[in-house]
N, C-alpha and C positions, 0 to 999 in steps of 0.2 A: 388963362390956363389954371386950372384947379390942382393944386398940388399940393392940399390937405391931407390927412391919411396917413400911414406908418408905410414905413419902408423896412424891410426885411435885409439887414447884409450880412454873411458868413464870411470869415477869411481866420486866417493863421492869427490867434489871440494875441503874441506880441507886434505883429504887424496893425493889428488893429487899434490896438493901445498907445502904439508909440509912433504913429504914422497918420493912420486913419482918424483917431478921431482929432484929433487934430485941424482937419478940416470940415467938420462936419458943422458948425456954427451957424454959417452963412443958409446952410438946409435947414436947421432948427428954428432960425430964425424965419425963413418963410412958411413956418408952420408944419414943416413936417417932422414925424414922432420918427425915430429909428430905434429900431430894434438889431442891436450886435450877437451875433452866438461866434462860435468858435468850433473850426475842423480842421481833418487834414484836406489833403484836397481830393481826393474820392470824397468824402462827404459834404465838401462843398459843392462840387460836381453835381452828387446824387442833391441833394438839397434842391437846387438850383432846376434840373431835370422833373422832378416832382414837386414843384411849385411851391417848397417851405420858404423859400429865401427868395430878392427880387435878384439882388446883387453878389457877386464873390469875387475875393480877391486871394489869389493862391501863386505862389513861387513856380507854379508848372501850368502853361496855357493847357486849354481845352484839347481833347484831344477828340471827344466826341463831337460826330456831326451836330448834333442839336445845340446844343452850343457855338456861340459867338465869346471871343476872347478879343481886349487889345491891352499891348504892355501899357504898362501906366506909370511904374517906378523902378528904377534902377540902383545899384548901389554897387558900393565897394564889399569886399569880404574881408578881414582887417585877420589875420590869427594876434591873440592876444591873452596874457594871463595877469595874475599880480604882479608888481613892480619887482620884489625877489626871486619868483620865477621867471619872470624874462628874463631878467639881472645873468640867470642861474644860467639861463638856455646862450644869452649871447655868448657868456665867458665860455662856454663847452670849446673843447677843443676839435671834439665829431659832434656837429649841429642834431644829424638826425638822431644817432643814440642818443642823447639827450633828450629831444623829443618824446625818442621811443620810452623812455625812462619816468617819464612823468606821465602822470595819469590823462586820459583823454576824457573831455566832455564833449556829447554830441547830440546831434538833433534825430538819428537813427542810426540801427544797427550800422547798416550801409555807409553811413559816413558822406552822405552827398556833399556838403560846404568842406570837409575837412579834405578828402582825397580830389577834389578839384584843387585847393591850394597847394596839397600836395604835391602834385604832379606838375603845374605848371612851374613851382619850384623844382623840380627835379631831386624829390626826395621822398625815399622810399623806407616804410617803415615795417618791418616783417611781424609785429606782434602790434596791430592797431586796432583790437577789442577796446570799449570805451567804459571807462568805469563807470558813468551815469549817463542815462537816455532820456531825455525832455524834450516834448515835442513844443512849450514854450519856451522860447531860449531865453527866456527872462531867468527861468529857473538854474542856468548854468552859468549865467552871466552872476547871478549869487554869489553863487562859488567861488567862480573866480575871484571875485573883490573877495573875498571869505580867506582867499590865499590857495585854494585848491585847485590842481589843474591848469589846462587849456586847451585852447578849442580855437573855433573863427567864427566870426559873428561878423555880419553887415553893420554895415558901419551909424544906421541911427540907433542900434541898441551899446556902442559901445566907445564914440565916439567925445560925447560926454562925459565919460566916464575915466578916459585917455587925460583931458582936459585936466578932471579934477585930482589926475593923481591916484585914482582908486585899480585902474589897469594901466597895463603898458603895452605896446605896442611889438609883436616878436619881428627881430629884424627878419623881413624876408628876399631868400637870395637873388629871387628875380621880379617877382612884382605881388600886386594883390590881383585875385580874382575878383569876379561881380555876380552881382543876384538881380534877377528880372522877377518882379511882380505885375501878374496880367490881372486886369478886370473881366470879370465873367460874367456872360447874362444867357438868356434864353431869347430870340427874336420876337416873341411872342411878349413877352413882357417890355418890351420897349411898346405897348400900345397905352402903356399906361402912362400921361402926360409926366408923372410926379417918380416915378422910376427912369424914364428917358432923360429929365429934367438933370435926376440926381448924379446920373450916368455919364453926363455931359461935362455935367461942374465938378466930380471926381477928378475925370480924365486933363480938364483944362489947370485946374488947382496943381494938382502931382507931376504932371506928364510936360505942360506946359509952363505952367508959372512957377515952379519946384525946381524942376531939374533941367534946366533945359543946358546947365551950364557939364561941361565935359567932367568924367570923372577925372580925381587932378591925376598928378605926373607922380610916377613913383622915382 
């Protein structure tokens, strides 16, 4: 099987960085060149759709027909800031005005990772405009260790960091939420030996030899 050649993949820039290439070794090593960009997932989509990219990997499956998606990575959603600000947020006497009180970092307007934890905690916040929007959450996760803020991050950009003492972990009243990352292709592009190839050892690396253990117990 020939599977010399570049391979093209798009996905979410810190998922790429702190997830994906990570495994990409074992593919460089049988010769093939990859080429990483960075979207949201409309542009991974369109990318994908219009044959810039072979692969994509985006936190929201396909929604178009032409497109094939399968989940490949799953995670915890952790809310989290610096160790004084947690500190600040446990001692509160009213958890969510306190929340409400300190500044929000998030990944969109919308707040998709923030108001999922929200909610399955059962805490409602009336003024949840976010002072800064980065669509790499690398960028907020800065902050945070910087002492500013908080936000919720999946747990491999923050979990390390939990570790070293640089964040802390907000206690949450009922559990943590989770984040699904789908692999994306077009069925057409699997004709290519070195794309199918890559698509296969993505999915077995992450999906199967990564994660297969339950997310833990809160």
């Amino acid at each position: 099987m020939e599977l010399a050649g570049a391979l093209q993949v798009i996905g979410h820039a810190d998922f790429l960085a702190e997830v994906i290439s990570r495994q990409l070794r074992p593919l460089l090593e049988e010769g093939i060149r990859i080429r990483m960009q960075s979207g949201d997932h409309e542009t991974i989509c369109r990318s994908l759709m219009e044959g810039e990219c072979d692969l994509g990997i985006s936190a929201a499956a396909p929604a178009n027909p032409r497109l094939r998606g399968e989940l490949l990575f799953t995670d915890e959603v952790i809310a989290v800031a610096a160790p004084a600000v947690a500190d600040r947020l446990a001692a509160a006497k009213d958890f969510a005005s306190a929340l409400e009180a300190e500044p929000i970092l998030a990944y969109s307007l919308t707040l998709p990772l923030i108001s999922d934890w929200l909610a399955l905690n059962g805490i409602e916040l009336k003024n949840a405009m976010p002072a800064m929007v980065g669509q790499d959450l690398r960028t907020l996760r800065t902050l945070l260790i910087d002492g500013f803020g908080w936000t919720t991050l999946p747990g491999y950009l923050c979990r390390p960091c939990i570790e070293r003492g640089e964040l802390r972990e907000i206690p949450a009243p009922v559990g943590h939420t989770s984040r699904d990352y789908h692999l994306i292709w077009t069925p057409s592009a699997l004709r290519q030996p070195r794309i199918a190839h890559a698509r296969q050892a993505l999915l077995w690396r992450l999906r199967e030899g990564r994660r297969t253990e339950p997310l833990r117990p809160h």
